[in-house]
C-alpha positions in Angstrom: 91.2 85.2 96.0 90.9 82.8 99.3 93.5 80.8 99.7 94.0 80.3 96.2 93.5 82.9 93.3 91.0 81.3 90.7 90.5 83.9 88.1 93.8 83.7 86.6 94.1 86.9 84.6 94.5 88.5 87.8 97.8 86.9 88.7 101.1 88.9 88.1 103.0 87.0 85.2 106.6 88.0 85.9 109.5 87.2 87.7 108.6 88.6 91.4 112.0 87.5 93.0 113.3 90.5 90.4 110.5 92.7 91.0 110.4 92.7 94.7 114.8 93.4 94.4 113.6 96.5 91.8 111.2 97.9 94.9 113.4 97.7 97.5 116.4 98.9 95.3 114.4 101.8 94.2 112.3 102.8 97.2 115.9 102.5 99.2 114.4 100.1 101.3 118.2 98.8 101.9 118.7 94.7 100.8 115.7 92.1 100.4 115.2 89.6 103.0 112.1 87.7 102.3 108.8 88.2 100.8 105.4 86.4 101.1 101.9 86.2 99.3 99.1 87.5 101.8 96.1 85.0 101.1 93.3 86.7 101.7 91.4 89.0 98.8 89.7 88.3 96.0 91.5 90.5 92.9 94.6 92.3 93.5 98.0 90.3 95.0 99.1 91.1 98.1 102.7 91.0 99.5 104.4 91.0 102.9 107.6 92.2 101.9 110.9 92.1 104.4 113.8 94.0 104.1 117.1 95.0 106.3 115.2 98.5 107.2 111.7 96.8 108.1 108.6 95.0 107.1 106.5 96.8 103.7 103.1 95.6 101.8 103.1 95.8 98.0 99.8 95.4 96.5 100.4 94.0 93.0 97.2 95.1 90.7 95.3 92.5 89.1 96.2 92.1 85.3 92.6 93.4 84.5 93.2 96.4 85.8 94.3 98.8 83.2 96.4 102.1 83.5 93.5 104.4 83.6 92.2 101.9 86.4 95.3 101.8 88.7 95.6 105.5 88.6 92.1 105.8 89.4 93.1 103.7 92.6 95.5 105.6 93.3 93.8 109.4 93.0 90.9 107.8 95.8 93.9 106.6 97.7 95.6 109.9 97.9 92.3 112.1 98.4 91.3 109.9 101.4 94.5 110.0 102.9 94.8 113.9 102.7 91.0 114.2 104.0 92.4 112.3 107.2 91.2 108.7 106.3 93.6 106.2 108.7 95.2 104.2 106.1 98.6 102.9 106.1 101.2 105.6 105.0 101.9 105.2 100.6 105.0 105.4 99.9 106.5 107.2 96.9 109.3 106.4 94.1 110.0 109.7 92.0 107.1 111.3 93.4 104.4 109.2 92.0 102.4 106.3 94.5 102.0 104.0 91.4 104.8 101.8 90.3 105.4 100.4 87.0 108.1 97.9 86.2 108.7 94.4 84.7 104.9 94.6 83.7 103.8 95.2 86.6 101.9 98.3 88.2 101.9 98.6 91.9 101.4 100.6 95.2 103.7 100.1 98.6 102.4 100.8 101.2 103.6 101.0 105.4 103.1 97.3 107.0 100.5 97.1 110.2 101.4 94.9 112.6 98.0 94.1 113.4 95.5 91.9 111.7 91.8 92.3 110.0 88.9 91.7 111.8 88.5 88.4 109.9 91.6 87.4 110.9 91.0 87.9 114.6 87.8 86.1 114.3 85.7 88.9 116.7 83.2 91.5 115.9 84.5 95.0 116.9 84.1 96.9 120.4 81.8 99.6 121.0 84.5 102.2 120.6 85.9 100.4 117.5 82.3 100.7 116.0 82.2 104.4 116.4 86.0 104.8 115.2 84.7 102.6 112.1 81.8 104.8 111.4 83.9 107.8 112.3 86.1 107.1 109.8 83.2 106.0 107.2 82.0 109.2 107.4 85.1 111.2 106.4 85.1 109.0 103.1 81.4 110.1 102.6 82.5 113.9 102.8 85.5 113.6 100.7 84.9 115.7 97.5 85.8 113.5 94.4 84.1 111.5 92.4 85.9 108.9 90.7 85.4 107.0 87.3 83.0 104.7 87.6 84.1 101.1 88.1 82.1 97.8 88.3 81.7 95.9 91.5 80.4 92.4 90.9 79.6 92.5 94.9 77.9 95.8 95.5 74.7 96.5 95.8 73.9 98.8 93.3 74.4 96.0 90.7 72.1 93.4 92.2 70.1 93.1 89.7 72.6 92.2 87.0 74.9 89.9 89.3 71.4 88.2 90.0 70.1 87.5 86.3 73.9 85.7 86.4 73.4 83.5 89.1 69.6 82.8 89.7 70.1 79.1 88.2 72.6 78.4 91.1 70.8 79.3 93.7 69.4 76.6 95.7 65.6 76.7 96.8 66.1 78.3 100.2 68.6 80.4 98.3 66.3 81.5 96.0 62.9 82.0 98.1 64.9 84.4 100.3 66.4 86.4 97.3 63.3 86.7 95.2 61.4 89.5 97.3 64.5 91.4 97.8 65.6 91.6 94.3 61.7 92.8 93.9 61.8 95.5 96.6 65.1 96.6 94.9 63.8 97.5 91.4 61.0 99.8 93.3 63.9 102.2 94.6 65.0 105.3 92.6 68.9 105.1 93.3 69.7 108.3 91.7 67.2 110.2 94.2 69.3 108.9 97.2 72.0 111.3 98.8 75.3 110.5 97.2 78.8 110.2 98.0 82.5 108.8 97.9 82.0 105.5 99.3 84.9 103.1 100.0 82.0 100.4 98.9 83.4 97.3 101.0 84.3 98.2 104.5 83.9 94.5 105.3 86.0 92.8 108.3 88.8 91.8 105.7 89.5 95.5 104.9 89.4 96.7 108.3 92.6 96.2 110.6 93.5 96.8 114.0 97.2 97.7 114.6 98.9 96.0 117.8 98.5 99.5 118.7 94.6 99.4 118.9 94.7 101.8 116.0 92.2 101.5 113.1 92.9 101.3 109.6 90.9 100.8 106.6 92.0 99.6 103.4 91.2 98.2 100.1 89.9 101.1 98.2 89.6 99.1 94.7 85.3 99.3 95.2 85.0 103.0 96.2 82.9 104.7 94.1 80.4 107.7 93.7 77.4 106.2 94.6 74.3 106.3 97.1 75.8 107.2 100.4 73.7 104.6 102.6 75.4 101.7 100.8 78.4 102.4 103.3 76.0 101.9 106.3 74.6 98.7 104.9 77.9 97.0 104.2 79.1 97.8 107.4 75.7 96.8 109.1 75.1 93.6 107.1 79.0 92.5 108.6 81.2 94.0 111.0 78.7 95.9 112.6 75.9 93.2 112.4 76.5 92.9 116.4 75.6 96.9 116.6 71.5 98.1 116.5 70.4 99.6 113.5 69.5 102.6 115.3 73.0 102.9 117.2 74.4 102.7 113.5 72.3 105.8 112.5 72.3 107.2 115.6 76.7 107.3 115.4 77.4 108.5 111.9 74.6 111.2 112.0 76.3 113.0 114.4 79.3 112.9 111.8 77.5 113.4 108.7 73.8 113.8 109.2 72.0 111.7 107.0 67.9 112.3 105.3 64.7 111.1 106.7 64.8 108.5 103.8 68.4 107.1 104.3 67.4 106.1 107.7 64.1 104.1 106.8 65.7 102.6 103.7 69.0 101.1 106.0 67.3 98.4 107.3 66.0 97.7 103.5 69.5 98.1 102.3 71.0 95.6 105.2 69.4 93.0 103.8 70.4 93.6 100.3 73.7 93.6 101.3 73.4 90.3 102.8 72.0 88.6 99.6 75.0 90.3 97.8 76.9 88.3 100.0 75.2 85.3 99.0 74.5 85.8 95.2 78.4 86.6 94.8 79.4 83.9 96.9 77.3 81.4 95.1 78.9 83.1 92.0 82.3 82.3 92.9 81.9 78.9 93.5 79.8 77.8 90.6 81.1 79.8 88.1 84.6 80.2 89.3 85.3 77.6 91.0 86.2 79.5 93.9 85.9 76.9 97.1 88.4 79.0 99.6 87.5 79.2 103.2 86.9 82.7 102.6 84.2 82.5 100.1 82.3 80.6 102.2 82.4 82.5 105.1 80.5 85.0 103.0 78.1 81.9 102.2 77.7 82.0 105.4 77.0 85.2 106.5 74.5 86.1 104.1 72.3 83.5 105.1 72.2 84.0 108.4 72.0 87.8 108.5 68.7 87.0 106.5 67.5 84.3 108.3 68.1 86.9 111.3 65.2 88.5 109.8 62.1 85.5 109.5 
């Protein structure tokens, strides 16, 4: 989480200088060099790891997470990949993408040399934008529907995340919230179109090889759920640079969205950003979550809403 992980059940307990020798030992990866902690994320650990036949990331699941949870993970990692989602390439250890030893349950992927959007510090390019949507529709048309999991970010569980963290709001926190959380309660999500949606194709979880090649990752929020949610994370962020209308106007010729999706979007934008700032506010206060990162999506969720006074 940020620069520091503050909920501590989600930190792996064992002995990683053993664990990361058992991953390279087993995936043939030839002899361990070096291996470092990737400090940016809010749940699962991260891991740059180095060995004498190249450069590999292991994501280390969150002690929360339970079986049924990681192999959930896994299934929406494998259908989006075989759907033609660019994601880095999984790699396998007697046939099966999730790996359990020393306590620990796992996924190792192919490293990007590239870097996230947040890392580069720059809104994406007009052609990146209609990759990114490009690639947001594919996820949208994939046929699974997943167990449901609960997102403490997304939008579709404003009004609960709210009720949590209403008395930590500041005034000018709270005046801009208010009428939103009101205009959310009058929509009827189950009427919306809905879909596989990755849930959180925010600029942490959307890379750029040295290449110029798009990837998306972070698949832990996907869920079945209403379809324009995808549109509104990415408009509320990454795409914040990129007209409403040129949003719309892009997927629909990929995945041609109803009459009501496109009136709601701008609605939904906006939602999104007072996620940003609810959950933000949550992980301070309640957490104790001050990371650089966290803040930054203090930050923009009030000024994508103050965008619109």
């Amino acid at each position: 989480m940020g620069e520091h992980n503050y909920r501590t059940n989600k930190i792996y307990k064992g002995n990683l200088d053993v664990l990361m020798n058992l991953i390279v030992n087993d995936y043939h990866f030839g002899e361990l060099k070096v291996y470092k902690k990737i400090e940016i994320g809010y749940e699962d650990n991260n891991y740059e790891l180095q060995s004498t036949k190249g450069k590999f990331l292991v994501k280390i699941f969150g002690n929360f997470r339970d079986l049924a949870e990681c192999k959930r993970y896994v299934e929406v990692l494998e259908s989006v990949s075989a759907a033609g989602v660019s994601l880095p390439k999984l790699y396998k250890y007697n046939e099966n993408v999730l790996y359990q030893k020393n306590g620990a349950n796992l996924v190792v992927f192919e490293f990007i040399e590239g870097q996230s959007f947040y890392q580069m510090g720059r809104d994406s390019s007009n052609e990146e934008a209609e990759e990114i949507l490009r690639q947001a529709s594919i996820i949208n048309q994939v046929q699974l529907k997943p167990e449901f999991v609960y997102d403490d970010w997304a939008i579709i569980n404003m009004l609960e995340e709210y009720e949590k963290t209403k008395e930590y709001l500041n005034p000018n926190e709270s005046e801009k919230i208010k009428p939103l959380v009101e205009e959310f309660k009058k929509i009827e999500l189950n009427l919306l179109p809905q879909s596989l949606v990755h849930g959180d194709m925010i600029a942490t979880n959307i890379m750029r090889s040295n290449a110029g090649k798009i990837y998306i990752v972070d698949f832990a929020c996907s869920n079945y759920c209403p379809r324009i949610i995808e549109l509104a994370v990415l408009g509320c962020n990454l795409l914040r640079h990129i007209h409403i209308d040129k949003i719309l106007e892009i997927y629909d010729k990929c995945n041609p969205l109803t009459e009501t999706e496109k009136k709601l979007l701008p609605l939904f934008v906006k939602l999104a950003h007072a996620m940003h700032i609810i959950s933000a506010v949550r992980e301070r206060d309640i957490y104790g979550n001050k990371s650089k990162e966290n803040e930054y999506w203090l930050k923009q969720g009030l000024t994508g809403l103050n965008i619109y006074e």
